[in-house]
C-alpha positions in Angstrom: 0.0 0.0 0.0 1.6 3.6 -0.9 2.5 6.1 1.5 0.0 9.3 1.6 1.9 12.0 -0.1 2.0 14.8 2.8 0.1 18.1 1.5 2.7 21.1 0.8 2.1 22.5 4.2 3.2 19.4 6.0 6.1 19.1 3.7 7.4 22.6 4.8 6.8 21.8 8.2 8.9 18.9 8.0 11.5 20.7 6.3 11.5 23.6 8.5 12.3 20.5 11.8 14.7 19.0 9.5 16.7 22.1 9.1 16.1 22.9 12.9 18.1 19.8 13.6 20.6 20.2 11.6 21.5 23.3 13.2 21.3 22.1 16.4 23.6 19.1 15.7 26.3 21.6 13.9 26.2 23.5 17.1 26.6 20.3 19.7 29.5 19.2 17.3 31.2 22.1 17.7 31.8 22.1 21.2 33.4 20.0 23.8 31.1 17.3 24.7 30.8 17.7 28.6 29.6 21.5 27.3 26.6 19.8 25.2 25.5 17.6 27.7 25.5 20.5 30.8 23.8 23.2 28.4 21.2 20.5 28.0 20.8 19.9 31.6 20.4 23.5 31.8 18.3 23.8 29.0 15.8 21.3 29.9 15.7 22.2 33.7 14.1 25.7 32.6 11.9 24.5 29.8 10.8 21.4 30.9 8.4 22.5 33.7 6.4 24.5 31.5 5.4 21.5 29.1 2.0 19.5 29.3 5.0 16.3 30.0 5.8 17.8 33.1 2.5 16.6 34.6 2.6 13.4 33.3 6.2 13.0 34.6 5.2 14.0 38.1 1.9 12.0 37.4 4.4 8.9 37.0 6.9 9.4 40.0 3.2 9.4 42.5 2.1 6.2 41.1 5.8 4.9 41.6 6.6 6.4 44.5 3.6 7.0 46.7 5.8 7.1 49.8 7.7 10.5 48.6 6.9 13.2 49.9 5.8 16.3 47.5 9.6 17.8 47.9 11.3 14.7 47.0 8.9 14.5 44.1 10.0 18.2 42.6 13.7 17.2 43.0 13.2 14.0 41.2 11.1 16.3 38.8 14.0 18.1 38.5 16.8 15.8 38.3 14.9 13.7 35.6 14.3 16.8 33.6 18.6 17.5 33.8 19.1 13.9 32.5 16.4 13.8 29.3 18.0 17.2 28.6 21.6 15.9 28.9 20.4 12.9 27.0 18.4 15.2 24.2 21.9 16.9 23.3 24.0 14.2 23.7 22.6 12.2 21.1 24.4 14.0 18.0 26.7 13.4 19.2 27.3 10.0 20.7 29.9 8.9 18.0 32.2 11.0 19.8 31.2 9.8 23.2 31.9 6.2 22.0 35.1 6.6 20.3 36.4 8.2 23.4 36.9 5.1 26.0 37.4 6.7 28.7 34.0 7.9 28.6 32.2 4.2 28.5 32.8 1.5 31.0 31.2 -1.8 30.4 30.6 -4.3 33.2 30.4 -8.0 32.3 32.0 -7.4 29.1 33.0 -10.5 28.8 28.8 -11.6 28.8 28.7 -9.8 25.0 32.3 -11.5 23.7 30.8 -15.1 25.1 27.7 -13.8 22.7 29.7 -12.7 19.6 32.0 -15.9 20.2 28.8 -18.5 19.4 26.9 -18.4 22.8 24.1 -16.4 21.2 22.1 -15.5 19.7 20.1 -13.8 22.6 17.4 -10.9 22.8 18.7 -8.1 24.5 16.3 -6.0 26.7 16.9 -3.1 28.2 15.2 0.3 29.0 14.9 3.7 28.2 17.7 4.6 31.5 20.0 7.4 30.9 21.4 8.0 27.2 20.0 4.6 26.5 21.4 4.8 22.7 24.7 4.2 24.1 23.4 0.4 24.7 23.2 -0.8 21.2 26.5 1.1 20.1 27.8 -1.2 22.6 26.7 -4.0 21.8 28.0 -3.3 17.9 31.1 -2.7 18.7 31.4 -5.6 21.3 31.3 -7.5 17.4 28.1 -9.4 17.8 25.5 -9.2 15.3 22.5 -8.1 16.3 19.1 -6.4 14.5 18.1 -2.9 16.5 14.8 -2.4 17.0 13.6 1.5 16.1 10.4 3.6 15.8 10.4 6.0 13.1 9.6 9.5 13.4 6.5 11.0 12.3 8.9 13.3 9.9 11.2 11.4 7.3 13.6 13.8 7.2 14.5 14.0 10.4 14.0 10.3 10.5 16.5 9.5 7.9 19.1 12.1 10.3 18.4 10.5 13.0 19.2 6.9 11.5 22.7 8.7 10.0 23.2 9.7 13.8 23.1 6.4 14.5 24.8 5.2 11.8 28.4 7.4 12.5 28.1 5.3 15.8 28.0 1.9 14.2 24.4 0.7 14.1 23.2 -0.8 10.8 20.9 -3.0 11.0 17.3 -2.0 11.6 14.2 -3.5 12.0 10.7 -1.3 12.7 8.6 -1.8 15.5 5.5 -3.2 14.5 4.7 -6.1 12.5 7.0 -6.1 9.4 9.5 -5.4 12.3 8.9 -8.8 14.2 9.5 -10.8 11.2 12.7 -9.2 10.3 13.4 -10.2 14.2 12.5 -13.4 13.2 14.3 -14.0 10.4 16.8 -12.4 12.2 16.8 -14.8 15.2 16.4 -18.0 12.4 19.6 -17.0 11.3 21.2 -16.9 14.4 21.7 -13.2 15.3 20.9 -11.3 18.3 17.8 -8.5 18.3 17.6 -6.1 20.8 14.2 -4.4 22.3 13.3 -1.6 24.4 10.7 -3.4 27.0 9.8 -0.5 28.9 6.7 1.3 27.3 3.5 1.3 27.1 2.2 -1.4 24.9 -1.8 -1.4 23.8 -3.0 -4.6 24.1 0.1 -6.1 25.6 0.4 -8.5 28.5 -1.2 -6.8 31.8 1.7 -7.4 34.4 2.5 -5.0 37.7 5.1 -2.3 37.0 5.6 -0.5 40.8 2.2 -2.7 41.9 0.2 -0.9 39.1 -0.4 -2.7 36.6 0.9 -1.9 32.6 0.1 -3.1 29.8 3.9 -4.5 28.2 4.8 -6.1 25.0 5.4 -9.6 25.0 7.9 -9.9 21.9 10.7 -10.2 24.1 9.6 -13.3 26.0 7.8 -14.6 23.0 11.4 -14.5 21.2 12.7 -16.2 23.9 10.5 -18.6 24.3 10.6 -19.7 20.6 14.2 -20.0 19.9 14.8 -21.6 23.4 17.7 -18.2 24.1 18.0 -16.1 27.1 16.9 -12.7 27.6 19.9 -10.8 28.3 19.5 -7.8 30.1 21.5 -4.2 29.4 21.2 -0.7 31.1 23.2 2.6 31.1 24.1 4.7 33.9 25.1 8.3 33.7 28.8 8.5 36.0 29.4 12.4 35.5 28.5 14.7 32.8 29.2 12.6 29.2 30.2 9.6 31.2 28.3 6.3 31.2 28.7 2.7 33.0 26.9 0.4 30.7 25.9 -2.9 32.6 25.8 -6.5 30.9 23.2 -8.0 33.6 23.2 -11.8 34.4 21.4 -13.6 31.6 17.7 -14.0 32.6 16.1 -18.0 31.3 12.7 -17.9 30.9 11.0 -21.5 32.2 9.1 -23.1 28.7 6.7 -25.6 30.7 4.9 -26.0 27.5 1.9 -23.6 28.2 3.0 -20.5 26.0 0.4 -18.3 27.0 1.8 -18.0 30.3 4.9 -18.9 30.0 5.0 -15.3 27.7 2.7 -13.8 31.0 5.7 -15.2 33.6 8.2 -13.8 31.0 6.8 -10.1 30.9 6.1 -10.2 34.5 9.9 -11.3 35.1 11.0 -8.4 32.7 9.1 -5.6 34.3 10.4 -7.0 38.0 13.6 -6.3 36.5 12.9 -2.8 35.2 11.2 -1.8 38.2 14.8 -3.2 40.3 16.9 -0.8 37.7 14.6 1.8 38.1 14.1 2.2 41.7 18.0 2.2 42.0 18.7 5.6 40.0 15.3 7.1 39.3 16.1 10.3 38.0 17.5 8.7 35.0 14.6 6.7 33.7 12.4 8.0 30.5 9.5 9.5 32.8 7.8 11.9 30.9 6.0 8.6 29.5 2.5 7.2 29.6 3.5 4.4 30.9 0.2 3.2 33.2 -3.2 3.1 31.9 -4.6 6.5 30.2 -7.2 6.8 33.6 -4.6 7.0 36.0 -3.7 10.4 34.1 -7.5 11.8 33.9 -7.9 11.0 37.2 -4.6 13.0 38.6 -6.0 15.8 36.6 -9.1 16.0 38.2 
């Protein structure tokens, strides 16, 4: 089925964003890269509390933390607001952040060699923590071959940047989220590469699991994956050290139990898989993705009313 042409109007929109961007990154690859990352810390710490996101990122941190009191809350609100901005800039340019090694630390290393040296394939989960894009550069340059899931932008031409962003850094192969997506992961997965997934959003119609004793609707691809090929999940985060600097963590393997009932052996999976997020979350919250719908749409109307 052909793509809708976009009318003129949206066209020049898109444009207009696309050259916005390009800007920007000229401007972050100009300067030293602890300066990017702190003017978007700055940047985002003013702005950010004046956007409709800030109330759904305060909405998120009560229904994950109803213990904290309402000035712990605003300096979570605050810290998490310095990270999405220091992760916002950073992203131009991360090629530079990777080539440097003193700027990326990676613990259990030796977990992505065993990988790339015929222990996989695996499907690698992970969440949006910190300046999450540094995970899949990782795990590229670690040498093991592995399909990276992505969702496209509504604009394509800031859609094809952002896939040359990530290309400088090393990522090639792609596969869309959604259903042509899952069968490139399968194909993927037949021939015995890795994929990697993003487990930690909202997912319509997805397995209903407790996230934080609420419960939210995930995706089950991960666990189905699994499941199917008979591999471990294999989970990855990224934690900010200072400024542009970034401990990348290579968790202990996670084997899902196939009992031969895939319906909830996929439930058990998920609800493994968001027991783990919820660990990696509570231990540095500031630097999780909050500003997120990540619990059902009523929770929100009803903090708003």
């Amino acid at each position: 089925m052909a793509e809708k042409k976009p009318s003129l109007g949206q066209d020049i929109a898109w444009r207009l964003e696309a050259f916005a961007y390009d800007v920007a990154e000229a401007l972050a690859r100009a300067f030293p890269i602890d300066a990017v990352s702190d003017f978007g810390a700055w940047l985002f710490t003013r702005l950010g509390p004046l956007t409709s996101a800030h109330r759904v990122a305060e909405t998120n941190l009560r229904i994950a933390f109803p213990e904290k009191s309402d000035a712990e809350i605003e300096g979570l609100l605050a810290e998490q607001w310095a990270h999405a901005g220091r992760w916002f800039t950073e992203f131009p340019i991360l090629d530079r952040i990777i080539a440097d090694p003193s700027r990326v630390e990676v613990v259990g290393a030796e977990r992505l060699a065993a990988i790339r040296d015929g222990a996989g394939p695996v499907v690698f989960i992970s969440g949006h923590f910190s300046s999450f894009e540094i995970m899949p550069a990782v795990i590229i340059h670690s040498g093991v071959t592995c399909q990276i899931t992505y969702r496209a932008t509504n604009n394509p031409y800031v859609d094809e940047r952002i896939r040359r962003s990530r290309f400088r850094y090393g990522v090639r192969l792609f596969a869309p989220k959604g259903t042509d997506g899952a069968r490139e992961l399968l194909r993927a997965l037949s021939r015995g590469e890795s994929v990697a997934l993003m487990n930690d959003q909202k997912f319509n119609g997805g397995i209903a699991a407790p996230l934080f004793g609420v419960i939210a609707h995930t995706a089950p691809g991960p666990s189905s994956f699994a499941l199917r090929f008979g591999i471990p999940l294999q989970p990855m985060s990224v934690q900010r050290m200072h400024k542009a600097r970034f401990r990348v963590v290579v968790h202990e393997p996670i084997r899902l139990t196939d009992t031969g009932d895939r319906n909830a052996d996929i439930e058990a999976g998920v609800r493994t898989i968001n027991a783990w997020m919820e660990a990696r979350i509570r231990e540095r919250p500031a630097e999780w993705f909050w500003v997120h719908k990540r619990w059902p749409s009523e929770l929100y109307k009803r903090k708003r009313s």
